[in-house]
N, C-alpha and C positions, 0 to 999 in steps of 0.2 A: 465694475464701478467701485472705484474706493471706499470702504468701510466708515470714513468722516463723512463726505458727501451721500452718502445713501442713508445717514445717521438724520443729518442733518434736512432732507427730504421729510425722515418719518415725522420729525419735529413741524416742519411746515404743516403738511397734511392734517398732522391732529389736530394744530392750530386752527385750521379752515374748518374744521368739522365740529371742532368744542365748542368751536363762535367764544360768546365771554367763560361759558363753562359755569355760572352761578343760576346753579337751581334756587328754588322760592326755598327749597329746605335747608340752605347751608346756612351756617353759624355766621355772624358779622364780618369773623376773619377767623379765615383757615391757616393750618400750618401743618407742614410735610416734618412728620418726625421720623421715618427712619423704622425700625422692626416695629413689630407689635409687641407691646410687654406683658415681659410672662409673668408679672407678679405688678401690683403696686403698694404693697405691702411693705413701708419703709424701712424695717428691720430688717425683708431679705434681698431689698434691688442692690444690684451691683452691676448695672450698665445705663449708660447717658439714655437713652429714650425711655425709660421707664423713669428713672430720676425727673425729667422732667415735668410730666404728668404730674408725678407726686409733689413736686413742687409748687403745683397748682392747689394741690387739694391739702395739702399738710405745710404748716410752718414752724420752724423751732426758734430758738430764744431771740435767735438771729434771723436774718434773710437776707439775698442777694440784691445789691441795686444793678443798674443800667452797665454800669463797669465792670462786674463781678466780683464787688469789695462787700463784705457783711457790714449790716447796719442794723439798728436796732430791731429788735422782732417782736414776739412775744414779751421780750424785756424790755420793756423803756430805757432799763438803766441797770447799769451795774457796780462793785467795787472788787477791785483784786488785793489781796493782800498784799506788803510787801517783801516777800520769798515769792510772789508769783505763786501760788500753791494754792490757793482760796481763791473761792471767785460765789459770790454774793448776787444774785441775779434777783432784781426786782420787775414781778410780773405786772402788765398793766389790765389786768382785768378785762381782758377779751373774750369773749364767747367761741364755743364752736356752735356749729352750725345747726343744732338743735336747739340752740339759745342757753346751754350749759354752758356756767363759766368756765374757763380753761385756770388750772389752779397747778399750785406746785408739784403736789400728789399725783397730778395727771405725768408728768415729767419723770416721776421716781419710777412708777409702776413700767412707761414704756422701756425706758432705759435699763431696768431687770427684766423685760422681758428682751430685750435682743441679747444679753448675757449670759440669756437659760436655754438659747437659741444652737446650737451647735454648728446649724448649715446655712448661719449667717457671715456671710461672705465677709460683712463686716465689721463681725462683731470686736472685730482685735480695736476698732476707733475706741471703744467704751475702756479699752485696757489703762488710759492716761489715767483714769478712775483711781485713784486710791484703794486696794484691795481689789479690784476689779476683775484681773486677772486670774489672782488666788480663788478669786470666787469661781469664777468660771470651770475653771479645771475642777473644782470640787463638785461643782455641780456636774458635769461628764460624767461622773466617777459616781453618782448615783447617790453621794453627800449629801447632807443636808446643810450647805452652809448657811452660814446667819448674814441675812441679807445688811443687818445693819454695820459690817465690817466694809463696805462699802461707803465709797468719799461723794455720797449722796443724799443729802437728805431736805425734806421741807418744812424748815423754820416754823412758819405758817401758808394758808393757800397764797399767798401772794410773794414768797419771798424761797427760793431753793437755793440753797447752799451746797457748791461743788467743790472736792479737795483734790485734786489731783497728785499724785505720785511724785511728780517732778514738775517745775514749771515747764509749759509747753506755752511757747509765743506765739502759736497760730491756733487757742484757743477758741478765739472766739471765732475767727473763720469757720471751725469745726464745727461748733454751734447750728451753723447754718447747713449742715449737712442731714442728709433727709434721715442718717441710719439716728442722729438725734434728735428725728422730729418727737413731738409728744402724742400718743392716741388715745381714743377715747374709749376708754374700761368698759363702762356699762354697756353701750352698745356693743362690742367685740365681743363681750360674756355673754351678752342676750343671744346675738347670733348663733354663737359658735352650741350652747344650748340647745337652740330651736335648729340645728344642725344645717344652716347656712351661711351663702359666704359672707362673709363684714364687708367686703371689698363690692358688693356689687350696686349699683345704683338703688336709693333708693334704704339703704340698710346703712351707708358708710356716711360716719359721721366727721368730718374734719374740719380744722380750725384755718384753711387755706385761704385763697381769694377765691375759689373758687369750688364750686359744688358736681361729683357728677349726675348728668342728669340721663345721659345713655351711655353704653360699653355695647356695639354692635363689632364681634370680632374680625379682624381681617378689615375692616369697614371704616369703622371713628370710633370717636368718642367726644362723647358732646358735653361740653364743661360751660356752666351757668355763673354769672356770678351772684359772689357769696353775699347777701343782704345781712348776714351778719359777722363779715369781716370786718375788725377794728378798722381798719383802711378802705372802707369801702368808697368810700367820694373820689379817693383816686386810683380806683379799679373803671379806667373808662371803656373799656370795650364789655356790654355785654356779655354777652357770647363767644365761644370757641369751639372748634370744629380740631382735633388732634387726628392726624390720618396717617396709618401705618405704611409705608410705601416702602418696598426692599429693591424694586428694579428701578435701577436708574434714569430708562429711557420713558419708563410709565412715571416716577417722577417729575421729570422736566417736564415732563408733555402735560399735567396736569398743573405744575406752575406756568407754564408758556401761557397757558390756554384759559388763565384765569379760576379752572377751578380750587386752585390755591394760590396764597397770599405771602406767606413765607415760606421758603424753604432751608433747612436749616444743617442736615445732613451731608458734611464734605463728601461721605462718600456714596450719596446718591446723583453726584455731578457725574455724568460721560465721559471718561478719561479723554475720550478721544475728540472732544470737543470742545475740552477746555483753552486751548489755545485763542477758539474764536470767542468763546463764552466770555473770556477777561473781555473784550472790548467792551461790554455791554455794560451802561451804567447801572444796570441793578443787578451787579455782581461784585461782592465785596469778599475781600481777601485778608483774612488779621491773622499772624503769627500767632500758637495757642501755646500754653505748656503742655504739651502731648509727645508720644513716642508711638510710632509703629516699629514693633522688633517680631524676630521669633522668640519661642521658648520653646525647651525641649524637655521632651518626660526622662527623668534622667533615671529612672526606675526600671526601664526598659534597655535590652540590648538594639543597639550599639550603642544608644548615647550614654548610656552607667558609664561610659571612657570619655574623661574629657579632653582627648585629643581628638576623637571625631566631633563632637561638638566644636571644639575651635576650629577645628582644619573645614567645616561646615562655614564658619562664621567667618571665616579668612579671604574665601574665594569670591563672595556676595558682589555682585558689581551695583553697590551705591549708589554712586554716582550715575549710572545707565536708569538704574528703578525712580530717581527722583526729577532728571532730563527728557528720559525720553516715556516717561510710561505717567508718572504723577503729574506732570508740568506746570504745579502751580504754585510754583514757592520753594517746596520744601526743602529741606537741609538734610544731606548726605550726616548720619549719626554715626559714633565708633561709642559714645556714651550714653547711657542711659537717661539721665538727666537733662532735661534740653536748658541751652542757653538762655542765661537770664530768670533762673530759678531764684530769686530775691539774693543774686549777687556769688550766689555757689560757681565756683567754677570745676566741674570733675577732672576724673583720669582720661589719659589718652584714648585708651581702651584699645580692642585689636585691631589692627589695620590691613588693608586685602594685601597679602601678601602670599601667591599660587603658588612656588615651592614650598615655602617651610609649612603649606596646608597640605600639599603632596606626601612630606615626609611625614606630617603627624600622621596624615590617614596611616602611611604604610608602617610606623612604628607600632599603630592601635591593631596593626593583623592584615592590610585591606590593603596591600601596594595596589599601585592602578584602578582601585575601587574593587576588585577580584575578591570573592567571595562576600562582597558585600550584601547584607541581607535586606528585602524589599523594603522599606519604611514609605507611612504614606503622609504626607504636611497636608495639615487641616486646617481651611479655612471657610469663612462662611459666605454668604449667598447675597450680605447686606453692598456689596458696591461690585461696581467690574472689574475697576482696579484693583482687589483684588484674586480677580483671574488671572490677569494679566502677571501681577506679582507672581503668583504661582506658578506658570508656564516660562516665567526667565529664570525660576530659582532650579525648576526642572533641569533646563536646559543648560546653565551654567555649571551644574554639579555632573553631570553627564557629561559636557564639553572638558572640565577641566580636571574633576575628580576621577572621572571610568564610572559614576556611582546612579543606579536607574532609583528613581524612587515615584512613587502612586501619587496621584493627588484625588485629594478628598474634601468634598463641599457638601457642607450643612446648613439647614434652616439655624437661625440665630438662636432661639430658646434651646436647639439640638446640641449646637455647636459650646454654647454656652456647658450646657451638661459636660459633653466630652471631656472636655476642659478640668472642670472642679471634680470629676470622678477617674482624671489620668486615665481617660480612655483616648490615649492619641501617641502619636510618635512625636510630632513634631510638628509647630501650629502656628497660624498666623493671630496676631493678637497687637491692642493696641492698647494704650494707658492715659487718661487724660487726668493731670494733676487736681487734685480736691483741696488744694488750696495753695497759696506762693511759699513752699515751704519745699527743701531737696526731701526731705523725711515722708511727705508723700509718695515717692517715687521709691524710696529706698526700705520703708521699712515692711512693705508686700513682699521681701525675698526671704525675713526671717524664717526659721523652721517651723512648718507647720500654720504660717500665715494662712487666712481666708484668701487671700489673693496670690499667691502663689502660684500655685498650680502647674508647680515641676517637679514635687517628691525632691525636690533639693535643698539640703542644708549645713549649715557653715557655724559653728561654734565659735571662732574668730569673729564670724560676719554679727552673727547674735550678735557679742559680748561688746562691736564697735556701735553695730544701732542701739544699744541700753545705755551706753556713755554718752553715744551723742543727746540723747533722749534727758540724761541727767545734767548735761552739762552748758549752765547759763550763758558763759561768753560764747558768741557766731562765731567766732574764728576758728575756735578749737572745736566748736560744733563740728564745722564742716570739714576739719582736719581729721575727723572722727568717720565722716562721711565719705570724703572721699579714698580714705583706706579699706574702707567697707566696700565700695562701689568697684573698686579696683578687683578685687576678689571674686566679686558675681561674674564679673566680665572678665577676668583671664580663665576663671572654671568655664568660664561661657553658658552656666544655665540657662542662657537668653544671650541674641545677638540684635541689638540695635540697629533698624536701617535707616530711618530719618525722622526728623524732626518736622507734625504735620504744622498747614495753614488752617486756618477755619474759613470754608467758603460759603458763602449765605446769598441765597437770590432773594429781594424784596426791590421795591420802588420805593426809596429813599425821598424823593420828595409829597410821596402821599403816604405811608406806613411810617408810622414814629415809635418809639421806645424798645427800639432793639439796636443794637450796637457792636460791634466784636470786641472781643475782650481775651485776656490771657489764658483764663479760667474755663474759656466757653462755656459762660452761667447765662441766661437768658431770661429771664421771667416775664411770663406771659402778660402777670399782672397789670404791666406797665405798658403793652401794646395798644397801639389806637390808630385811628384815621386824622393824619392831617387836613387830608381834602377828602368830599367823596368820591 
């Protein structure tokens, strides 16, 4: 029996046996997010299913609307200087959810604590900071620097004043990102004292739309709304039910079947079923700014050569991975930066071309693939596409190289680790842009970046992202950009394979306030029932 049609059976069957699938205990409306997060601690998530959560329970100056554009948050209102350098942020006197008001102070304190952080993935965002940076390093180094050399401070509780280094034009989008949510001190200190977590129900105080009210792991998490969010009138869905689902086919089968309402995880759709799936009106398809590429640990032999990395990234059949394996959109990449990054246009970048990847292998030592040593590409457990991925890259590097290499699958918190501790050879990995800026995408390759996580670095590449960083006019920005980008990708640290879609299952005519967007930003806040 064909592997779609026997797919496609299990699907029916669970449908006939879930019936609607809404127990008396599920939340108003459910949604399929994708891993279980290993953290919700805004300071150190660094992947979209924990981001989201958090976006539930924490909000910063800014917040996302329907579109995935910031709009005003915690701040009613703002002023920027004229050099772009100052930014004046007026708070409107919102509560967290203890019924403490949320005050400037609350803002300084979080934003030094992801600084003092070391194995915050993100903490390089806070670096636009005026002194930010400097501080940081000093603080590594077991320094005592003086917090107030930092471009942060609070006026009074209603008013914080931010100076940035350089004008940065997607400021305020930034804003809205969870690594600058604000947290609540007293409670964190009270915890972390009484030597428990802040994060678990019941202890965690946040100023979100929403409250949690359970964290059963592997399970859900049940999120309340917040009676004292500033916006509560237009928080209409009570309740939310966030459910961790990594296999695909127990995904669908639990949207099918009614026991969830959204599903939101492109890559918890059935590769192999996608073709029938698009016919279905509650299957939506939106271009994102996102990349799935490899990256390679370049600290390890063979890829410390980057003629095996390119002769790697040369042979890749694109166009095969995004026709016959992805089928729903996506765009065949050679650039990192996907089309339509607010008007950036990149470099060519490498294109598959099987002799001259023949000859780099055999000039790196490896004619024919011949003494090539075992390497195993790592990826994780969250979609089947990528199994599939990994069993043509297999195959293709075998077929055209001579070159045998392992593959290796990890739980997502596991894989995750592998990753930021360069415990891997070579891995599948994907990037969704954190705001419509190319500087997103590009400046995770600097040396030593939180998101990196190739032991690769580029003094050239540095020295073009701190120009582009410093330099006001977009034209020369990007000129700055894209001699930078050109670099990452002829060293090949990473090879770009396409550019994803975002697919969402919901019933469009009774489910309202979600939408696809570039960003793939969602907030729950704004979800509801048209009909019941």
């Amino acid at each position: 029996m064909p592997a779609r049609i026997a797919q496609l059976i299990v699907l029916l069957i669970a449908a006939l046996f879930c019936g609607c699938g809404r127990s008396p205990d599920r939340a108003e409306i459910v949604v399929i997010n994708g891993a279980e997060p290993g953290t919700l601690d805004p300071g150190k998530i660094s992947g979209q299913p924990e981001g989201r959560v958090a976006n539930c329970l924490f909000e910063g100056l800014t917040r996302y609307n329907i579109d995935g554009e910031s709009e005003p948050g915690m701040a009613e209102r703002w002023e920027i200087s004229p050099d772009g350098r100052t930014y004046t942020f007026h708070l409107r006197g919102a509560k967290w959810s203890n019924g403490d008001v949320v005050t400037a102070q609350d803002f300084v304190w979080s934003w030094l604590r992801v600084l003092k952080e070391a194995d915050a993935e993100y903490r390089y965002q806070m670096f636009y900071l005026r002194g930010a940076e400097e501080f940081a390093k000093q603080f590594d180094a077991q320094g005592k620097p003086d917090e107030k050399t930092i471009g942060i401070h609070a006026k009074d509780d209603r008013a914080l004043v931010v100076e940035l280094k350089n004008p940065t034009p997607y400021f305020i989008d930034l804003c809205a990102f969870y690594t600058f949510f604000p947290l609540h001190r007293p409670s964190i200190e009270a915890a972390e004292k009484a030597g428990e977590q802040w994060l678990r129900p019941g202890r965690l105080v946040g100023n979100g739309a929403f409250v949690m009210k359970e964290w059963r792991l592997n399970d859900r998490i049940r999120l309340d709304r917040n009676p004292a969010y500033w916006d509560v009138a237009n928080v209409r869905v009570a309740n939310l039910d966030i459910l961790p689902v990594n296999n695909p086919n127990t995904a669908f089968n639990f949207y099918h079947s009614g026991v969830a309402d959204l599903m939101l995880d492109k890559s918890l759709v059935p590769s192999s079923l996608v073709s029938e799936l698009k016919k279905r009106p509650d299957y939506h398809a939106t271009p994102v700014l996102a990349t799935y590429f490899m990256r390679f640990n370049v600290t390890k032999k063979p890829f410390d050569d980057a003629r095996v990395r390119r002769a790697i990234s040369m042979v890749v059949d694109k166009k095969l991975l995004t026709e016959k394996i992805t089928q729903a959109g996506e765009v065949p990449a050679n650039a990192f930066v996907p089309p339509g990054t607010a008007g950036y246009v990149g470099p060519a970048g490498l294109k598959r071309d099987l002799d001259a990847a023949r000859k780099l292998l055999a000039d790196a030592g490896y004619p024919g693939g011949k003494g090539f040593p075992l390497v195993r590409y790592l990826y994780t457990n969250r979609a089947d596409v990528d199994d599939k991925i990994a069993v043509e890259l297999q195959a293709v590097l075998q077929k055209e190289l001579g070159i045998s290499i392992g593959l290796s699958k990890q739980e997502w918190s596991v894989y995750q680790g592998s990753l930021a501790s360069l415990d891997y050879d070579f891995a599948r990995s994907s990037w969704v842009g954190d705001y419509k800026d190319p500087n997103t995408f590009l400046d995770m390759w600097v040396t030593g970046g939180g998101n990196n996580q190739t032991g690769w670095g580029n003094k050239q590449y540095d020295d073009l992202i701190a120009k582009a960083g410093a330099e006001p006019a977009q034209e020369k920005r990007f000129d700055f950009f894209r001699q930078a980008e050109s670099i990452v990708l002829e060293e090949a640290a990473i090879c770009p394979l396409f550019n994803y879609v975002v697919i969402m299952f919901y019933d469009g005519e009774r489910l309202g306030g979600v939408r696809g967007n570039l960003t793939d930003e969602h907030p729950f806040r704004l979800l509801h029932w048209k009909k019941p």
